[in-house]
C-alpha positions in Angstrom: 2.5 -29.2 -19.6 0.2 -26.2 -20.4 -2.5 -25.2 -17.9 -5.9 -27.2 -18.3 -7.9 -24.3 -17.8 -6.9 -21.3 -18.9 -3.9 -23.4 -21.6 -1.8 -20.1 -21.4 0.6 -20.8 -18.5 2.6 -23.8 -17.4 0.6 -25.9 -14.9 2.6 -26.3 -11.4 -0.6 -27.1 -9.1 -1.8 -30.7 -9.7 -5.6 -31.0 -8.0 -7.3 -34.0 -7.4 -11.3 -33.7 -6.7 -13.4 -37.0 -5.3 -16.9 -36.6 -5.4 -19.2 -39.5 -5.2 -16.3 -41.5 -5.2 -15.5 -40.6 -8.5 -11.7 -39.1 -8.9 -11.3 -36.3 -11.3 -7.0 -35.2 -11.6 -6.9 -31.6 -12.6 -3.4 -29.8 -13.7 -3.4 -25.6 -13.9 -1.1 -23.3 -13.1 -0.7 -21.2 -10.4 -3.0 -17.8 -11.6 -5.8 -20.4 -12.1 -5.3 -21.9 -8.5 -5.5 -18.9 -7.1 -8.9 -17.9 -8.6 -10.4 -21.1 -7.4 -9.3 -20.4 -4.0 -10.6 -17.2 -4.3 -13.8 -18.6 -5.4 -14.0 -21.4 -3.0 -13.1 -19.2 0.1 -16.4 -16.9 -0.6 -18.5 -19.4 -1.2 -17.6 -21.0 2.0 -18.1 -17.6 4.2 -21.4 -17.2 1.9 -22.5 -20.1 3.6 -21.2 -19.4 6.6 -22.8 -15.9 7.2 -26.2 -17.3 5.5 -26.0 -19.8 8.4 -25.4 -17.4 11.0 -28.3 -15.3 9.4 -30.9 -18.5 9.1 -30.0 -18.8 13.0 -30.7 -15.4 13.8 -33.8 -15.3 11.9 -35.2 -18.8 13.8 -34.2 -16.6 17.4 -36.5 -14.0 16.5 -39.3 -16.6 15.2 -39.4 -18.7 18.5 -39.3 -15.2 20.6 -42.8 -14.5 22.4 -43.8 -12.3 25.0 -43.8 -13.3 28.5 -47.0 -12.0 29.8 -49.5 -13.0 26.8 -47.2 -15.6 25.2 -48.3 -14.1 21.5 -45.2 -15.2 19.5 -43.5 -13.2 17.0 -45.0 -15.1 14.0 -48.4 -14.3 15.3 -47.5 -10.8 15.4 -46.3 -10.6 11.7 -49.1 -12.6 10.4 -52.0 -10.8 12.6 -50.6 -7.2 13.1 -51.6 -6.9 16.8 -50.1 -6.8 19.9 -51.2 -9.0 22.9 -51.0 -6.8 26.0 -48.7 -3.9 26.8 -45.9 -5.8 27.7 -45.5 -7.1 24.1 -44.3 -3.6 22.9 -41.2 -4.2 25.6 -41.1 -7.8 24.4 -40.9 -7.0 20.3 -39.6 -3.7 21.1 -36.2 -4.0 18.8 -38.6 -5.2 15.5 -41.5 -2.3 16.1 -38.5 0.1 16.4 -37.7 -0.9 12.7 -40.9 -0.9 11.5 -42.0 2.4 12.7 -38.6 3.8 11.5 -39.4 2.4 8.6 -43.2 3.0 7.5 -43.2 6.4 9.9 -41.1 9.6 10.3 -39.4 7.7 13.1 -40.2 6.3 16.7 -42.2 9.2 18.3 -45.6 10.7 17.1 -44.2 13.9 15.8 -48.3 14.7 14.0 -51.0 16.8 15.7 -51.5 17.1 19.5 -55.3 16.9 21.2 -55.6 20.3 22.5 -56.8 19.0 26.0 -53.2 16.9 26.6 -51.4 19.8 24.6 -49.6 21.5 27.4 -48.6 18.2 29.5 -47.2 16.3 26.0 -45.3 19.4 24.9 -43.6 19.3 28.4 -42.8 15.6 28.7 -41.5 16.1 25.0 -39.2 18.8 26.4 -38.4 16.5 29.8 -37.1 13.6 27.0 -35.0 16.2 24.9 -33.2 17.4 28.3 -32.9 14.0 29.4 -31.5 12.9 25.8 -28.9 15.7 26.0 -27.6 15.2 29.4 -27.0 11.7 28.3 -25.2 13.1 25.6 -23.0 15.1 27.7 -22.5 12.4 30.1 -21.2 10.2 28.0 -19.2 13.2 26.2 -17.9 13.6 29.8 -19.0 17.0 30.1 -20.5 17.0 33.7 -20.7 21.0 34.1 -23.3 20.8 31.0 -25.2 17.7 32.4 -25.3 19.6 35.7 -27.0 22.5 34.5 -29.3 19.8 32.3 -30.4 18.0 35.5 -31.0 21.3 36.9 -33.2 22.3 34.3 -34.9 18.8 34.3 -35.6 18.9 38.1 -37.5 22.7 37.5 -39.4 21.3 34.5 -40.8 18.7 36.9 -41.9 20.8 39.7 
């Protein structure tokens, strides 16, 4: 008996589908049931990884902030924050947005001449700091050493 699908090869796989109580007896060979496996298995993880990403997406919905209680669909639909808090609270979705409307996450645009001297140094405190993480977690302690030392000068 030939393959009912593809009527090329000789059908080894008999299939029998029940849907609404309804019994429908498929023969195809084995290149044919192969491909509906195929087909079957990524539409099931589809669904599976569409599930995991509806869950993820209701987490984030329900998430509010814990000092002014402004929830995250507030925040999408009004643009405003509640309190300072909320920036620690929505801090992983700001990060994307800035990252993705700005340069990145820190102002890098013109500096008020009054706090000039005082931002240019903290900038300069957060780079240190930033490379002696580096080099800590390179595990290169003489170079995070000299870094702290630097840091601890900067600060005096």
């Amino acid at each position: 008996m030939l393959c009912e699908r593809c009527k090329q090869h000789f059908a080894t796989v008999n299939i029998t589908h029940n849907l609404n109580g309804v019994k429908t007896k498929i023969n195809i060979c084995d290149i044919c049931s192969l491909e509906i496996a195929v087909v079957e298995y990524a539409q099931n993880n589809f669904k599976a990884m569409f599930d995991k990403l509806q869950n993820i997406v209701q987490e984030i919905k329900s998430e509010n902030c814990n000092t002014c209680g402004l929830t995250f669909e507030a925040l999408t639909k009004g643009g405003n924050l509640g309190c300072a808090q909320c920036y620690q609270s929505f801090s992983h979705v700001l990060k994307k947005i800035l990252q993705d409307t700005q340069a990145g996450e820190t102002h890098k645009g013109e500096i008020p001449w009054r706090t000039h001297q005082n931002l240019i140094k903290e900038r300069r405190i957060e780079t240190l700091e930033h490379e002696k993480q580096k080099a800590i977690d390179t595990e290169d302690f003489d170079l995070a050493a000299k870094l702290r030392d630097q840091i601890r000068r900067e600060t005096v």
